[in-house]
Kinemage of the C-alpha trace (Angstrom):
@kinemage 1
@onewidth
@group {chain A} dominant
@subgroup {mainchain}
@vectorlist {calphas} color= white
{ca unk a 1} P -0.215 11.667 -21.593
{ca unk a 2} L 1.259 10.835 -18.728
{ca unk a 3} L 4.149 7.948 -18.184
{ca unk a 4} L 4.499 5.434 -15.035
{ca unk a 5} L 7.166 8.396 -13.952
{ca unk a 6} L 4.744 11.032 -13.441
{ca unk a 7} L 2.224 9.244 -11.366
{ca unk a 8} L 3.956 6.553 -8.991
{ca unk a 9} L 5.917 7.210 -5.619
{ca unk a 10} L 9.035 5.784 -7.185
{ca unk a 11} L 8.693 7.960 -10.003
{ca unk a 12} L 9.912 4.823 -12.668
{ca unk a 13} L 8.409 3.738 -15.779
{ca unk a 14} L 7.964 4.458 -18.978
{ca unk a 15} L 5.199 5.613 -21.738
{ca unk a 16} L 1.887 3.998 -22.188
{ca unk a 17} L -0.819 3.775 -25.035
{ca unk a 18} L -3.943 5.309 -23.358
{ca unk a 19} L -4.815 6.546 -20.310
{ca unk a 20} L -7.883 7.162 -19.016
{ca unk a 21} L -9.928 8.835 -15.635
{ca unk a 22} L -13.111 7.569 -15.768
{ca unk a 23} L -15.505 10.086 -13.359
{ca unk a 24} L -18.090 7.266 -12.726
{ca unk a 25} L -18.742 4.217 -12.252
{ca unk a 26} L -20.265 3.584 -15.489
{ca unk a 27} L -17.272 5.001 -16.817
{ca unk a 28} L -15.102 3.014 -14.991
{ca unk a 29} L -16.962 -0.719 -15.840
{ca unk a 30} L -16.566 1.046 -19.403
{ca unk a 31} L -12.745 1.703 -19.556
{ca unk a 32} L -12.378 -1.699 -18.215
{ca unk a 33} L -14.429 -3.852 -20.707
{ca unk a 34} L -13.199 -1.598 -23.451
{ca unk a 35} L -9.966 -2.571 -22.770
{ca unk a 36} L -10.614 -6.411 -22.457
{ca unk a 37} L -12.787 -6.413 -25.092
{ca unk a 38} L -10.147 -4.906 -27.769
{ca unk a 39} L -7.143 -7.565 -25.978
{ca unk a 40} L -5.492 -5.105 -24.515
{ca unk a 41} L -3.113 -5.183 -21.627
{ca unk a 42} L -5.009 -3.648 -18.803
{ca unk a 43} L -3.435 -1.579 -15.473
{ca unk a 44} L -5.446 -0.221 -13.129
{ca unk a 45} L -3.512 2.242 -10.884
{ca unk a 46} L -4.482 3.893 -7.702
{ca unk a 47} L -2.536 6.439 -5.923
{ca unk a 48} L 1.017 4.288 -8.009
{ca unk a 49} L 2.405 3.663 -3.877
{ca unk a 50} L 2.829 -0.330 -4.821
{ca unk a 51} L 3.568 -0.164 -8.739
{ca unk a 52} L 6.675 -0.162 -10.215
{ca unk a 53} L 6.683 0.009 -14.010
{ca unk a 54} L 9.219 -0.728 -16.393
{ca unk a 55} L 10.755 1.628 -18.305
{ca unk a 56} L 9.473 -0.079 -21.602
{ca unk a 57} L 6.466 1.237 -23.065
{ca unk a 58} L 3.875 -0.147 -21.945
{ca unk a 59} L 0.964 -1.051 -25.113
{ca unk a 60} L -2.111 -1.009 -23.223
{ca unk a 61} L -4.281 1.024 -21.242
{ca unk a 62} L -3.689 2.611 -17.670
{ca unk a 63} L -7.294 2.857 -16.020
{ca unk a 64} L -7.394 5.111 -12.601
{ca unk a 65} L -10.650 5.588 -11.023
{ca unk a 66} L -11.530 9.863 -10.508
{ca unk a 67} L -14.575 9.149 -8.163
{ca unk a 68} L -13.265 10.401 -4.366
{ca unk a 69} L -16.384 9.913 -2.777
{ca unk a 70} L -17.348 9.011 0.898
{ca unk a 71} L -20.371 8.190 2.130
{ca unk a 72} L -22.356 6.911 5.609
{ca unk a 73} L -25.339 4.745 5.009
{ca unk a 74} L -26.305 4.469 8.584
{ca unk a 75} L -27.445 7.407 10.664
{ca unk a 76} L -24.274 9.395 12.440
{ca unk a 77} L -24.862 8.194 16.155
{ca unk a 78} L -24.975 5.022 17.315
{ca unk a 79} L -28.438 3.142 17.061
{ca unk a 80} L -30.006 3.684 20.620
{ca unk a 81} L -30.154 0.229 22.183
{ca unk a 82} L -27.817 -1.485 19.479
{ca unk a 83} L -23.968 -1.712 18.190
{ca unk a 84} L -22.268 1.210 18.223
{ca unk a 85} L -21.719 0.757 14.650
{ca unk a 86} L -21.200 2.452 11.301
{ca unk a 87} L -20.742 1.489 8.091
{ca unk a 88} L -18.805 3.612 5.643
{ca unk a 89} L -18.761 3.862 2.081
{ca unk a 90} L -15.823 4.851 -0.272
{ca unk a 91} L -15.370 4.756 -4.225
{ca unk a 92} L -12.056 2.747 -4.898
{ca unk a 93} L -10.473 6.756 -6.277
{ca unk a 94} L -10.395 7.658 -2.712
{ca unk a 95} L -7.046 8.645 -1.461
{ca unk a 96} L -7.064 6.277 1.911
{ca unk a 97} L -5.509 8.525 3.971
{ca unk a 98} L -8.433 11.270 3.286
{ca unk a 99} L -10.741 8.540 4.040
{ca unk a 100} L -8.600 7.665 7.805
{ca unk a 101} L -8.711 11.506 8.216
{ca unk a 102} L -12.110 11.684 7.350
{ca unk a 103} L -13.024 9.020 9.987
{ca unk a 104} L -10.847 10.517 12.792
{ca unk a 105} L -12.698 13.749 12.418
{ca unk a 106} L -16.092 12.135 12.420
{ca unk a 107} L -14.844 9.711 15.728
{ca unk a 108} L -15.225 6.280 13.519
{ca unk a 109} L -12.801 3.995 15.403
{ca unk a 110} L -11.065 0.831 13.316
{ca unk a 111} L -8.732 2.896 10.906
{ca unk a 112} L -6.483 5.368 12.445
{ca unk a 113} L -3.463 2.786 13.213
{ca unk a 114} L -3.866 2.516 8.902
{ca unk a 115} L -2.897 6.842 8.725
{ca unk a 116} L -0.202 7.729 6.384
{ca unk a 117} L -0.706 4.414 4.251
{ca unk a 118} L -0.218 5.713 0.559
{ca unk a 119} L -2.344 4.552 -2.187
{ca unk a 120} L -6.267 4.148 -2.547
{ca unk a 121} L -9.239 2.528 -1.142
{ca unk a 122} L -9.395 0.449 -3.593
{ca unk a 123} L -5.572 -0.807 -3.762
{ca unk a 124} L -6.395 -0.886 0.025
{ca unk a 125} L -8.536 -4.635 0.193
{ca unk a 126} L -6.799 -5.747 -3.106
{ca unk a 127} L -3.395 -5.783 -1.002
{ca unk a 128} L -5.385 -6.220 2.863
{ca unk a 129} L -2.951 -3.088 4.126
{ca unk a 130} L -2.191 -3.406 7.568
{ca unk a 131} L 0.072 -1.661 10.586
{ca unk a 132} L -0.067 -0.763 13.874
{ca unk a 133} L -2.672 -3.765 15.316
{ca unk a 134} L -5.296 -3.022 12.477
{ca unk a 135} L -5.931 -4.401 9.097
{ca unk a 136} L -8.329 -3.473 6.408
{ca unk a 137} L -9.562 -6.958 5.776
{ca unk a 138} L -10.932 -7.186 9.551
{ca unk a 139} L -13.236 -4.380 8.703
{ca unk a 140} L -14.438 -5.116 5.657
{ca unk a 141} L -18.586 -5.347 5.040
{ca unk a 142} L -18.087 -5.815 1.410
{ca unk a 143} L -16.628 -4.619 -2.166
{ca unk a 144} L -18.353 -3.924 -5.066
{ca unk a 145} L -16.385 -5.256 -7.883
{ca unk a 146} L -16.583 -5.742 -11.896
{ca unk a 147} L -15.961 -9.180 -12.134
{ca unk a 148} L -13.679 -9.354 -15.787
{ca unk a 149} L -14.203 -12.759 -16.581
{ca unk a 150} L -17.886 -13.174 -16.331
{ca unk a 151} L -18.723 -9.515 -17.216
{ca unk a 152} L -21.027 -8.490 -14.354
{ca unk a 153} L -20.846 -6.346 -11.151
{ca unk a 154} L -20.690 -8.345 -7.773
{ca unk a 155} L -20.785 -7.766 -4.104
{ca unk a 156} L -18.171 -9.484 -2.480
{ca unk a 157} L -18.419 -10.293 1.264
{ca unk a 158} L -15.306 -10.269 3.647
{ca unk a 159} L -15.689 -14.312 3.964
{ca unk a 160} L -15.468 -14.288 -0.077
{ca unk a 161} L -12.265 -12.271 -0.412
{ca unk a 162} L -9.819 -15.036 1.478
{ca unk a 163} L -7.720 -12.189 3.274
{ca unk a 164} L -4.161 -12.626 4.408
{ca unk a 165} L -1.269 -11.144 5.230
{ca unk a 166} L -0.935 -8.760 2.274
{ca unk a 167} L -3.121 -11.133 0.243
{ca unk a 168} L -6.660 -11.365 -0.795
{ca unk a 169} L -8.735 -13.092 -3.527
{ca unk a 170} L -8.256 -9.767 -5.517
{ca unk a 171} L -4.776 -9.701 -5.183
{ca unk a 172} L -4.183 -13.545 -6.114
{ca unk a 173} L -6.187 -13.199 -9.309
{ca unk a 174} L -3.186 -11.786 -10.837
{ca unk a 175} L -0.557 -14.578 -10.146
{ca unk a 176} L -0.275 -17.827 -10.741
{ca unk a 177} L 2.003 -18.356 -7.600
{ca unk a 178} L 3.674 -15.796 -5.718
{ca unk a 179} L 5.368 -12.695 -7.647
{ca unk a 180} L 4.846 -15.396 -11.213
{ca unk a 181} L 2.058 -12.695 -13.484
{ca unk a 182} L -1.059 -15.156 -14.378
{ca unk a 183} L -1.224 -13.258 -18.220
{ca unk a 184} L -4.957 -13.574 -18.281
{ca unk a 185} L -5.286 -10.884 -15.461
{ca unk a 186} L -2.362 -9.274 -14.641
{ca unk a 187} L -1.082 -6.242 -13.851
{ca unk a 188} L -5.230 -5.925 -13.051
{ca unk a 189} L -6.729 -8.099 -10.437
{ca unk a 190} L -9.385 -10.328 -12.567
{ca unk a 191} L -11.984 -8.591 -10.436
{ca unk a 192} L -11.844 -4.531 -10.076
{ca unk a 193} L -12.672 -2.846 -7.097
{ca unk a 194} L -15.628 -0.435 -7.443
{ca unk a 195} L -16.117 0.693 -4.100
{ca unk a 196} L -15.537 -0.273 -0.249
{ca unk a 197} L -17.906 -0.642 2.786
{ca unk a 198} L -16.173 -0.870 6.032
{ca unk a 199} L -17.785 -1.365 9.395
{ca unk a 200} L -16.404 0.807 12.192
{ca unk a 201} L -17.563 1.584 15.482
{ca unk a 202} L -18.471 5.418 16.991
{ca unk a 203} L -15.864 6.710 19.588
{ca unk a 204} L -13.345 9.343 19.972
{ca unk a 205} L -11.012 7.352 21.769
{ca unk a 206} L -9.544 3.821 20.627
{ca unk a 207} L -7.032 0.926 22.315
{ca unk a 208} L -3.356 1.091 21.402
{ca unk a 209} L -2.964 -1.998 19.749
{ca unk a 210} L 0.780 -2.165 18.816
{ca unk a 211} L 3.924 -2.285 21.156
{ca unk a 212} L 5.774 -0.140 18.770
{ca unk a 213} L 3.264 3.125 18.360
{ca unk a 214} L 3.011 2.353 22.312
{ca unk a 215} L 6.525 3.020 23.106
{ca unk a 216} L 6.359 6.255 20.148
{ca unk a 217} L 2.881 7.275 22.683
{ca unk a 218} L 4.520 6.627 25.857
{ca unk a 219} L 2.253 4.219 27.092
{ca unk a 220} L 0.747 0.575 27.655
{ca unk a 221} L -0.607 -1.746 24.683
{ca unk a 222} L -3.776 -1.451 25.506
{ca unk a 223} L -4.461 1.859 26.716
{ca unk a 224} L -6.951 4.312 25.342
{ca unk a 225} L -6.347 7.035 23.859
{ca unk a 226} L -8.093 10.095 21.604
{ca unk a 227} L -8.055 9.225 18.125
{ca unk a 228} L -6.440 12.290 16.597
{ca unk a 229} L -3.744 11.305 19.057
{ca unk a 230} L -3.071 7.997 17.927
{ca unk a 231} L -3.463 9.611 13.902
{ca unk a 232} L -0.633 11.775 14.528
{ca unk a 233} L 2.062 9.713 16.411
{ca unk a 234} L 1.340 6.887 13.738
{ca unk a 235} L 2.020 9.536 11.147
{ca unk a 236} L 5.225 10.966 13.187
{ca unk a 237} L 6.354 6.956 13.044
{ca unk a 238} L 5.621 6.624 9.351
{ca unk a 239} L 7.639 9.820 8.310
{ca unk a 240} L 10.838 9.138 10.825
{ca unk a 241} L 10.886 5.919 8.836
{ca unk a 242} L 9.979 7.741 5.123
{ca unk a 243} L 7.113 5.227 5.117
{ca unk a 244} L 5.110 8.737 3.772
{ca unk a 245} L 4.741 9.790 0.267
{ca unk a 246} L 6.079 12.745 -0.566
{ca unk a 247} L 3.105 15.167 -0.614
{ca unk a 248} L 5.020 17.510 -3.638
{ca unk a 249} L 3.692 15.089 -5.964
{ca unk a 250} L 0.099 16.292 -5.024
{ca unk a 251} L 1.000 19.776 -7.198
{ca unk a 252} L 2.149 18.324 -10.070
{ca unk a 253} L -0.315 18.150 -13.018
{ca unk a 254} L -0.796 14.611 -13.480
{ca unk a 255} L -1.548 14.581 -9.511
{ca unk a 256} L -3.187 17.458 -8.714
{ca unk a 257} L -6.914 16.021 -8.315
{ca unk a 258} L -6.166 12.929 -6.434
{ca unk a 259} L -6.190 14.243 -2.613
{ca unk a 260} L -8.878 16.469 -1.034
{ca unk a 261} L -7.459 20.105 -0.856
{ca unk a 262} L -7.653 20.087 3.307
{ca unk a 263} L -6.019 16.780 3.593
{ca unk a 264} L -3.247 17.666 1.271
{ca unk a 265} L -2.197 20.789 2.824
{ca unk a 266} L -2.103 19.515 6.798
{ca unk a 267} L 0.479 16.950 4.869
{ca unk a 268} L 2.347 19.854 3.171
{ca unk a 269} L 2.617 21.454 6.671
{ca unk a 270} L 3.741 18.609 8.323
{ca unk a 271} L 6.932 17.828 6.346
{ca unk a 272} L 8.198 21.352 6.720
{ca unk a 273} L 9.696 20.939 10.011
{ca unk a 274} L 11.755 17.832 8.885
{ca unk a 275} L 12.525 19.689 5.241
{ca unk a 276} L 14.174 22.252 7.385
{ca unk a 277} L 15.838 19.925 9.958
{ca unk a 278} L 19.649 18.360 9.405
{ca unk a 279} L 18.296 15.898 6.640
{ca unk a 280} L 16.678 18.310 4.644
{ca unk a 281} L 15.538 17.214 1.048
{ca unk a 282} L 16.845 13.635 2.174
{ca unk a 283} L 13.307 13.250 3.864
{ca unk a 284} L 11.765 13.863 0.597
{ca unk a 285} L 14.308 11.350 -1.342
{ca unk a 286} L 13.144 8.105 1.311
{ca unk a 287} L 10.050 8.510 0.130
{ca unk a 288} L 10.607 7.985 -3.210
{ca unk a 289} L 9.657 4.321 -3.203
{ca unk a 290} L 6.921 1.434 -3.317
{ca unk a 291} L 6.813 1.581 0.460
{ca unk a 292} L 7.870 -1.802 2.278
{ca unk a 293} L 9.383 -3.905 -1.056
{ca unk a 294} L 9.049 -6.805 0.328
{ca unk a 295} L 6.664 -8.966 2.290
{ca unk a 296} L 7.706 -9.898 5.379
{ca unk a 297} L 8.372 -14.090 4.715
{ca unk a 298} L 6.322 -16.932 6.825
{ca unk a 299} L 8.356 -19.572 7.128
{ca unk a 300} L 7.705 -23.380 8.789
{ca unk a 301} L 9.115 -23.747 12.859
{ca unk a 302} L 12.094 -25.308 11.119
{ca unk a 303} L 12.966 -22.587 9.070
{ca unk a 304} L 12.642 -19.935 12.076
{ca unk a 305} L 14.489 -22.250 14.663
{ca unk a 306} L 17.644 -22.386 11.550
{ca unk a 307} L 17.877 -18.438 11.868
{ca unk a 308} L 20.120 -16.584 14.554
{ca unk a 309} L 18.502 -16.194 17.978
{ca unk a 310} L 17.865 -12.440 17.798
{ca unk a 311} L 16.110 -12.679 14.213
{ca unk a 312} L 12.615 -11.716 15.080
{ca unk a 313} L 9.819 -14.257 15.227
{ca unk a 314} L 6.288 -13.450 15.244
{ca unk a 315} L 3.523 -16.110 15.650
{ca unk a 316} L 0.789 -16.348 12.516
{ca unk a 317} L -2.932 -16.576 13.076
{ca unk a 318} L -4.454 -20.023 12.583
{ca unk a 319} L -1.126 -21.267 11.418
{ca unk a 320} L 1.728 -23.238 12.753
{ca unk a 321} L 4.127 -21.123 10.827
{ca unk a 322} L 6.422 -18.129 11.894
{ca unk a 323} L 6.544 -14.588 10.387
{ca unk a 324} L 9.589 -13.086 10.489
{ca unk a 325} L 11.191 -9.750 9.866
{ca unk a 326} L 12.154 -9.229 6.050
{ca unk a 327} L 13.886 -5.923 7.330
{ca unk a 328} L 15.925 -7.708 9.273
{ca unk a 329} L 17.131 -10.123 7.039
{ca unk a 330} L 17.651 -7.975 4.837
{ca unk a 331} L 20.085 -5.908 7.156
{ca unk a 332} L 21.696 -8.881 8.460
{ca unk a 333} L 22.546 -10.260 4.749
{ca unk a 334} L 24.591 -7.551 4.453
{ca unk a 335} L 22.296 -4.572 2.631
{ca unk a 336} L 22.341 -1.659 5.324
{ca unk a 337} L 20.263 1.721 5.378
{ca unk a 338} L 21.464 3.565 2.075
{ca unk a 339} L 22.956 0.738 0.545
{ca unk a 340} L 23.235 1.007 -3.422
{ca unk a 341} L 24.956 -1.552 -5.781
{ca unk a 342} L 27.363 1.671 -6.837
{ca unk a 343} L 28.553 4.683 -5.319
{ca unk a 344} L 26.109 7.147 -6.186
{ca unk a 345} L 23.758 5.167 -7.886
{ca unk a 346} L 20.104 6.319 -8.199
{ca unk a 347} L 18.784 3.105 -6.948
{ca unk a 348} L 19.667 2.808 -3.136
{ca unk a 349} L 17.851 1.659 0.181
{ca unk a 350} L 16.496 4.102 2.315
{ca unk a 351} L 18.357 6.010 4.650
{ca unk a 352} L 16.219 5.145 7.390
{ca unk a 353} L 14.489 2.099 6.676
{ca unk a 354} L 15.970 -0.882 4.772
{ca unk a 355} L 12.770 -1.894 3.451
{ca unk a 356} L 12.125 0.788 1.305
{ca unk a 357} L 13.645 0.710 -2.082
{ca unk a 358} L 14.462 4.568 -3.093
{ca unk a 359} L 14.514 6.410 -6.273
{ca unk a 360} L 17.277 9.228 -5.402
{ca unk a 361} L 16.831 11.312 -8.736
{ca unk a 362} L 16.696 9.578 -12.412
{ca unk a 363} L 16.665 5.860 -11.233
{ca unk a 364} L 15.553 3.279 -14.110
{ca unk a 365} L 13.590 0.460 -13.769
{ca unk a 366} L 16.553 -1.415 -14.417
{ca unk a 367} L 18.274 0.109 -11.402
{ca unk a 368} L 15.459 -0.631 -9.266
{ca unk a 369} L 15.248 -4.334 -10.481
{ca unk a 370} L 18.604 -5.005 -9.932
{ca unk a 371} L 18.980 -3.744 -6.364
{ca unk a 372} L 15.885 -5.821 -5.691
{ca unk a 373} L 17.478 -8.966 -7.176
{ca unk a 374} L 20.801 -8.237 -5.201
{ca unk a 375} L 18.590 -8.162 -2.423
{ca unk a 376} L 16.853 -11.367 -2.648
{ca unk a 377} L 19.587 -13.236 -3.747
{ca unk a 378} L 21.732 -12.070 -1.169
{ca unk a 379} L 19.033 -12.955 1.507
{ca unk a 380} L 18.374 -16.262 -0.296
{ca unk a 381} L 21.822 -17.304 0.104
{ca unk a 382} L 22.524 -16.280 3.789
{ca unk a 383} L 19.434 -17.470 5.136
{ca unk a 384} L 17.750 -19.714 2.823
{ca unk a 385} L 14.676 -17.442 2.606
{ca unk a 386} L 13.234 -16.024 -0.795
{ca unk a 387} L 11.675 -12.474 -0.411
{ca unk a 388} L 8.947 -11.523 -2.203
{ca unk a 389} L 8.065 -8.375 -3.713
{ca unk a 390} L 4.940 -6.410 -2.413
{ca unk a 391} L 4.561 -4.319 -5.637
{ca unk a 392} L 2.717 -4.693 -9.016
{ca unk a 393} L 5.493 -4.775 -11.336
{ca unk a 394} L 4.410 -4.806 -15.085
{ca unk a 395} L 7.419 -5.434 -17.501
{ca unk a 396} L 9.718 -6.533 -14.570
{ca unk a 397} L 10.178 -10.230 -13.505
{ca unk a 398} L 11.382 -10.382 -9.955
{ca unk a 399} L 10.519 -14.763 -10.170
{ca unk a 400} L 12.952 -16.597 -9.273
């Protein structure tokens, strides 16, 4: 039996009652109801990239989906006088960056700006990941789900699943407001993804869409570019800001089936060059984490004109609010790259990115709550802006 430990990024939390890897989806709709059924406190995990667990045992069961399989419904060539368009299928077990490889090899344009996103297909609409000018939600056809409440399977359409910035319908199943659990659900959405159809389109070349991977390609927003191109400089951004999991967990044995053999070793080969440059293990230590901890806030005009003149403001879609930059406020409160609460504490920002909360070797949940709770209070008070935290956390109350 595993613990939280063994199979998240940040490599915290404790024992659990029962886990189970269901190999179908039968199984899975089984493991699920099973669970409910008995009143027992229910987690669902994916690749563990946005859970962190307490170290408390945890008295329920820990579902996580085997099935890895990807599929194309529609013929492989673009219908002659229609769409270029494809629609691809993936169980919710599918590592997401095998599926973006998978896509870039087969010249399916819509995901590569998403490479090097850790976690599953499934954890992929429940949190709408984004990055890099794309977003999962924008190219969603629809989700099969088990619906927990009502005890039946559903298709879900992209206009039913309310997508947001790191939000969806799944996603807000669990909470009763932001980061406060709603205990009928949570830590499991009330509705469990099954599998994903996205719609792409056919081409081996795609539109930079973001400033940042423009400047990282040497070129214009908007120019076009092979895919495998844009894969790999969004991948050499991702790993110069640890924003990649560390691909050693892949041999462990509580890992070991969860990536396709092919992906997993171009990612073992890719992080030797930086394991062997002046940082050395460090690389592997940043990427001990949720990912980004926090979401980036959106705030009212009012709130954005109140902060300093270089804090960055980004407009919001349909919406007369601001997004702003919880990476910066988070610098400018006073929490810098490798801060920790105590000299050599386990718990500490990233080197390289002060949005990732790091587990440098035998951090407790306890550590990792109360660096996030420094954090947000100490943002709270110098700016008047309450982070919240992107990850699941069961047996932690970030709330405030």
């Amino acid at each position: 039996m595993p613990t939280f430990a063994d199979i998240t990024t940040v490599g915290v939390g404790g024992s659990m009652a029962a886990f189970v890897q269901p190999q179908s989806r039968v199984g899975m709709i089984e493991a699920v109801e099973d669970a409910d059924s008995k009143g027992l406190p229910l987690c669902l995990i994916g690749g563990g990239s946005n859970l962190l667990a307490s170290d408390q045992d945890f008295p329920g069961v820990v579902v996580r989906d085997t099935r890895q399989d990807i599929s194309v419904p529609d013929e492989v060539a673009p219908p002659e006088g229609g769409l270029p368009v494809v629609h691809i299928n993936a169980t919710a077990g599918t590592n997401w960056d095998d599926l973006v490889s998978y896509c870039v090899r087969m010249h399916l344009i819509g995901v590569e700006g998403l490479s090097g996103i850790p976690g599953t297909v499934g954890a992929s609409v429940v949190q709408n990941i984004g990055a890099y000018g794309q977003e999962v939600g924008r190219l969603v056809d629809s989700v099969e789900v088990w619906d927990r409440q009502d005890k039946v399977t559903a298709y879900l359409r992209a206009s039913d699943l309310d997508f947001g910035y790191r939000t969806s319908l799944l996603k807000q199943t669990m909470y009763q407001e932001p980061a406060v659990p709603d205990a009928r659900f949570f830590p499991t959405p009330r509705y469990v993804v099954l599998a994903v159809t996205l719609v792409l389109r056919h081409g081996s070349a795609a539109q930079v869409g973001s400033a940042q991977l423009a400047r990282a390609l040497g070129v214009e927003v908007g120019a076009t570019l092979p895919l495998e191109r844009i894969r790999q400089a969004v991948l050499a951004v991702r790993a110069a800001k640890g924003m990649l999991e560390d691909p050693y967990r892949y041999l462990t044995d509580w890992m070991g089936s969860c990536r396709r053999t092919s992906d997993l070793e171009e990612a073992l080969e890719a992080v030797q060059d930086d394991l062997h440059g002046p940082r050395g293990e460090r690389v592997l230590l940043d990427r001990h984490s949720c990912g980004s901890f926090f979401t980036n806030p959106i705030i009212s005009r009012e709130a954005a004109d109140a902060l300093p003149a270089d804090a960055p403001r980004y407009p919001v879609e349909d919406s007369a609010s601001v997004k702003t930059s919880a990476a910066w406020l988070i610098d400018h409160a006073g929490f810098h790259k490798g801060f920790a609460l105590e000299e050599r504490s386990a718990a500490a920002l990233s080197d390289v990115h002060t949005l990732a909360l790091t587990n440098r070797g035998g951090a407790g949940s306890d550590d990792m709550a109360a660096l996030a709770r420094a954090i947000q209070i100490g943002v709270d008070s110098t700016f008047g802006i309450h982070l919240i935290p992107e990850p699941v956390t069961p047996g932690i109350d970030l709330a405030w």
